[in-house]
C-alpha positions in Angstrom: 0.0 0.0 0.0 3.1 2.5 0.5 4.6 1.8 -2.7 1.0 3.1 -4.3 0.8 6.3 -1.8 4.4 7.5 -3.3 3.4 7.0 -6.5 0.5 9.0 -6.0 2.7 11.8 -3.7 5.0 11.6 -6.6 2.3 12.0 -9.2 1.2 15.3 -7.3 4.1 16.5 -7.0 4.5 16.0 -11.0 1.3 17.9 -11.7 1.8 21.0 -9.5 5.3 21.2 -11.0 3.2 21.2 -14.7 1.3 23.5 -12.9 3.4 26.3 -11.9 5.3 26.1 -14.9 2.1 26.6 -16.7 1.1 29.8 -14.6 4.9 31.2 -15.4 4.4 30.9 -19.3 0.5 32.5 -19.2 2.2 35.3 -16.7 4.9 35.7 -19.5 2.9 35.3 -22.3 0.6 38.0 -20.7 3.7 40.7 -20.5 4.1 40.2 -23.8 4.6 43.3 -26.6 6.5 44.6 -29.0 7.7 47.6 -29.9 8.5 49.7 -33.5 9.3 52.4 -34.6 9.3 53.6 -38.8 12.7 54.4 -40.3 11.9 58.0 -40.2 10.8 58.2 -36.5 7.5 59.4 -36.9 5.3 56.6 -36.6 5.8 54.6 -33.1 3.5 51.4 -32.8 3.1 49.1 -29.2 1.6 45.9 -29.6 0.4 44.1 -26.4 -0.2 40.4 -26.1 -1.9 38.5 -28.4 -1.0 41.1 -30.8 -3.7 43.7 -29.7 -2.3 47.2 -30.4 -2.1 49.0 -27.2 -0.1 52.0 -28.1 0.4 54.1 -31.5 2.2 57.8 -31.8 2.5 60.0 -34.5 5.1 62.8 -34.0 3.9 66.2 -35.3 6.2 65.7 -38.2 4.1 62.7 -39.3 1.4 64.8 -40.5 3.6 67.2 -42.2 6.2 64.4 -43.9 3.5 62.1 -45.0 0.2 62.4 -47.2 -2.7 61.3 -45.8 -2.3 57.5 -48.0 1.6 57.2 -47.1 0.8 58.0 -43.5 -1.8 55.2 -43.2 0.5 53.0 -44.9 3.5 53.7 -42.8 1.3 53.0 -39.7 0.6 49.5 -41.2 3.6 48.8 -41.8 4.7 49.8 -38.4 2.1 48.4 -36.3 2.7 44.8 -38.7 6.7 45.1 -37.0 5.6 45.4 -33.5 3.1 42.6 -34.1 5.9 39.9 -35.7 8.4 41.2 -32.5 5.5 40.6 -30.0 4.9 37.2 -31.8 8.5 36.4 -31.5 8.6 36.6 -28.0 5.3 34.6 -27.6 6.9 32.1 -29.4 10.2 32.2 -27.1 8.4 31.7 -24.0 6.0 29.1 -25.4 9.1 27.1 -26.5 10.5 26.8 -22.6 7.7 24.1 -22.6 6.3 22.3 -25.8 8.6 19.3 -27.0 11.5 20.1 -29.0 9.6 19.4 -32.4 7.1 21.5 -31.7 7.0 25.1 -33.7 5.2 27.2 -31.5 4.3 29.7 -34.3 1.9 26.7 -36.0 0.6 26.1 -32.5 -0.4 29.9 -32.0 -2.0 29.7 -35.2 -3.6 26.7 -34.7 -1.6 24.4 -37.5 0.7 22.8 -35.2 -0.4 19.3 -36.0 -1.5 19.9 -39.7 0.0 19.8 -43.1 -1.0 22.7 -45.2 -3.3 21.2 -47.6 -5.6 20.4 -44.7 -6.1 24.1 -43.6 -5.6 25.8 -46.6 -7.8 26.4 -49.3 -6.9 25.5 -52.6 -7.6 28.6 -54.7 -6.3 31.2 -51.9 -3.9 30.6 -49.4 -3.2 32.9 -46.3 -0.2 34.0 -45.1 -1.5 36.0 -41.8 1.7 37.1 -40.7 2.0 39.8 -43.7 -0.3 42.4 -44.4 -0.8 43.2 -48.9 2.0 44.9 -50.6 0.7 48.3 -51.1 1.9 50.7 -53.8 3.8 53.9 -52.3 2.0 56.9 -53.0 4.3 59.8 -54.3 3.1 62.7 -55.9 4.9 65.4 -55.0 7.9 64.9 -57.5 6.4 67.3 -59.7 7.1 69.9 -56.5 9.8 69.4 -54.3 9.7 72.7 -52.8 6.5 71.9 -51.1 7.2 71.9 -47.4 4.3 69.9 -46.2 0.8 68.3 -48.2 -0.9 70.6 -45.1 0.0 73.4 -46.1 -0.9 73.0 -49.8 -4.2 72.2 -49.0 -4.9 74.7 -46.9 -3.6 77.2 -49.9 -6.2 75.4 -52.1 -8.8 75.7 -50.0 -8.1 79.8 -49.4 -7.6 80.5 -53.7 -11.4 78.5 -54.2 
């Protein structure tokens, strides 16, 4: 009867280890976020966990650099790099406890066990990590002495 009472103490044991490891990875899953910043410095982007932006700034330059399409595009493309660093990290601390053939990114997005063809569709396949190539909006080459789009506009607006 003792021999069955230590394997049941040591089976307890086993399962609160499981679970306090399990509490540290949701605690650092939790903390998770990433951080980016555009080349230029005027777009700033904080994504929180589970890739939920929780921060974006614009510096006052933003508005003056960018048109209204290259701004929104810059933000994308800023918010999409603090998303793939956040998701970087999730998938660091994920690894501390799934078996070493594991890829945490499939697991996070729910393919960890699958081939392709069986979550795909066969006409369109997803790539959720990337957002669409979008073409760059540039239409001030015909006047590069223009300080700022604002400006412009508001000139526009006073002549009509």
């Amino acid at each position: 009867m003792d021999d069955h009472r230590a394997q049941v103490e040591e089976l307890l044991a086993d399962y609160r280890r499981s679970r306090e490891q399990l509490a540290s990875v949701q605690r650092e899953l939790a903390a998770v976020s990433g951080r980016a910043s555009s080349p230029d410095g005027t777009v700033t982007a904080v994504v929180g966990a589970g890739g939920k932006l929780a921060a974006l700034e614009l510096s006052e330059l933003a508005y003056r650099r960018h048109r209204p399409e290259q701004l929104a595009e810059l933000i994308v493309r800023t918010v999409a790099e603090a998303a793939a660093s956040a998701a970087e990290d999730t998938y660091q601390a994920l690894s501390t406890v799934l078996p070493p053939a594991t890829d945490p990114a499939a697991l996070v997005a729910g393919t960890a066990d699958l081939r392709p063809a069986e979550y795909a569709d066969e006409d369109e396949t997803l790539d959720l990590g990337r957002q669409p190539a979008r073409r760059r909006v540039d239409d001030d080459e015909d006047n590069e002495q223009r300080e700022s789009w604002l400006d412009s506009e508001l000139i526009n607006r006073r002549v009509r």
